[in-house]
C-alpha positions in Angstrom: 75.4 137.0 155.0 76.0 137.7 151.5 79.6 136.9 150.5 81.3 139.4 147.8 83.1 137.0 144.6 86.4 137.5 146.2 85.4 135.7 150.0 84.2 132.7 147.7 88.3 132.7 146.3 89.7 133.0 149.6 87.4 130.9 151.2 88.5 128.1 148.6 92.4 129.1 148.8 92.4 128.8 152.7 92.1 125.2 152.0 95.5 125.0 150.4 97.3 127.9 152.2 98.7 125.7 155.0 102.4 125.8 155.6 105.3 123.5 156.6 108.9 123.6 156.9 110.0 122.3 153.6 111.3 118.6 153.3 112.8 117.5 149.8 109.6 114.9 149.2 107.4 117.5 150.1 109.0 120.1 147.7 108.8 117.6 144.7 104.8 117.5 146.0 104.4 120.5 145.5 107.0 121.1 142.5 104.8 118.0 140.8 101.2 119.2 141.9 101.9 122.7 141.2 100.6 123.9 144.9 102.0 124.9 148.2 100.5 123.2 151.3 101.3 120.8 154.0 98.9 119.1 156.7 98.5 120.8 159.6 99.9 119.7 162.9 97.5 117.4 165.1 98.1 119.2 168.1 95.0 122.2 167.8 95.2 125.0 170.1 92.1 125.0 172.6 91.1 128.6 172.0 91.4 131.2 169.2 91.2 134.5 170.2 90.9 137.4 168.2 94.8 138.5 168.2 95.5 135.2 167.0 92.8 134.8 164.5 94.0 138.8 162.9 97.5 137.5 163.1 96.8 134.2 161.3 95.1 136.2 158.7 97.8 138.5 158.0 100.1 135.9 157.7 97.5 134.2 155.6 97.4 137.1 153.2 101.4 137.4 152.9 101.7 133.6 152.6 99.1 133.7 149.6 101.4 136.6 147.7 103.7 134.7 147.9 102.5 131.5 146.9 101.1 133.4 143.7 104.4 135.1 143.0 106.5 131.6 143.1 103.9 129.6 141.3 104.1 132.6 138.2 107.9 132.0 138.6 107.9 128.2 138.9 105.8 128.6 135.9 107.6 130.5 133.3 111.1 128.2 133.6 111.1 124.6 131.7 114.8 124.4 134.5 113.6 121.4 137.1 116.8 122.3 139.5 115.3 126.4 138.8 111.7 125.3 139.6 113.1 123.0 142.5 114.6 126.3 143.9 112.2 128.8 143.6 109.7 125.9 145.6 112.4 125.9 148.4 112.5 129.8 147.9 108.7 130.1 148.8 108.4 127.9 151.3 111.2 129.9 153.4 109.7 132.7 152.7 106.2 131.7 153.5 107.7 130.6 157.0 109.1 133.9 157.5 105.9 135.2 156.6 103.8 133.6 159.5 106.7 133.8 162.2 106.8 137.9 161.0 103.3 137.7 162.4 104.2 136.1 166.4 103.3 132.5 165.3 104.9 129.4 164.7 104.0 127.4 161.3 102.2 124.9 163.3 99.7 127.3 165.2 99.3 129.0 161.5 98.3 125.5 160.5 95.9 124.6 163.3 94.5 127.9 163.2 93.7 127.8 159.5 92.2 124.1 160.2 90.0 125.2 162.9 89.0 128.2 160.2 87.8 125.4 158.2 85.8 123.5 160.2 84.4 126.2 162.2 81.7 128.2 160.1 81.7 131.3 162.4 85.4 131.3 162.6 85.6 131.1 158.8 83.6 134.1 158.8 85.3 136.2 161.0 88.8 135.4 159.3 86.9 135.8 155.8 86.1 139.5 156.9 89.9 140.3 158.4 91.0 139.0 155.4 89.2 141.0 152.9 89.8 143.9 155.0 93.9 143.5 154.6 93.0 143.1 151.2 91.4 146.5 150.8 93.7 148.4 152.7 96.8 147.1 150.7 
């Protein structure tokens, strides 16, 4: 299976597209390292199906928006406290983002795990992800 340019991006941002509720030492993380992840929960869930797996990549495709739109905006300010506040901003948002969906941050982030470790998962999410992509 031939993938287009763009699965190649998102298959490379769903490494980073995890989410947490924000904790001041995580925010200066990502403030610092200019990205917006967190590790994943431990606790996996035993089976994706393929409501959850849609879900996860709906969120997924919100969650990168906005993580593209703060980073621009965390960009463009030389203000730490500004930049400090946007991060907090995003990561909010982002939660909103995955709970808007039926999930909890921690199933997003198992979910996403399992997406990539699992090649035929990966694919699968890969193809609902370019398809919410095309129909935006």
């Amino acid at each position: 299976m031939l993938f287009k340019p763009c699965a190649i991006a998102v298959s490379a941002a769903v490494l980073t597209m995890t989410i947490t509720l924000p904790s001041p030492a995580m925010v200066m993380v990502a403030r610092s390292a200019g990205a917006f992840y967190a590790q994943a929960d431990a606790a996996s869930p035993r089976t994706i199906d393929d409501a959850m797996l849609r879900g996860t990549a709906a969120a997924y495709v919100k969650v990168r928006d906005i993580a593209e739109k703060a980073q621009q905006e965390i960009s463009s300010t030389d203000d730490t406290a500004r930049k400090e506040q946007l991060a907090v901003q995003s990561e909010s948002a982002k939660v909103e983002a995955v709970k808007q969906e039926g999930m909890d941050p921690q199933d997003y982030n198992a979910v996403l795990q399992l997406v990539k470790t699992d090649s035929t998962l990966r694919q699968k999410f890969l193809s609902y992800v370019q398809g919410l992509r095309h129909a935006s």
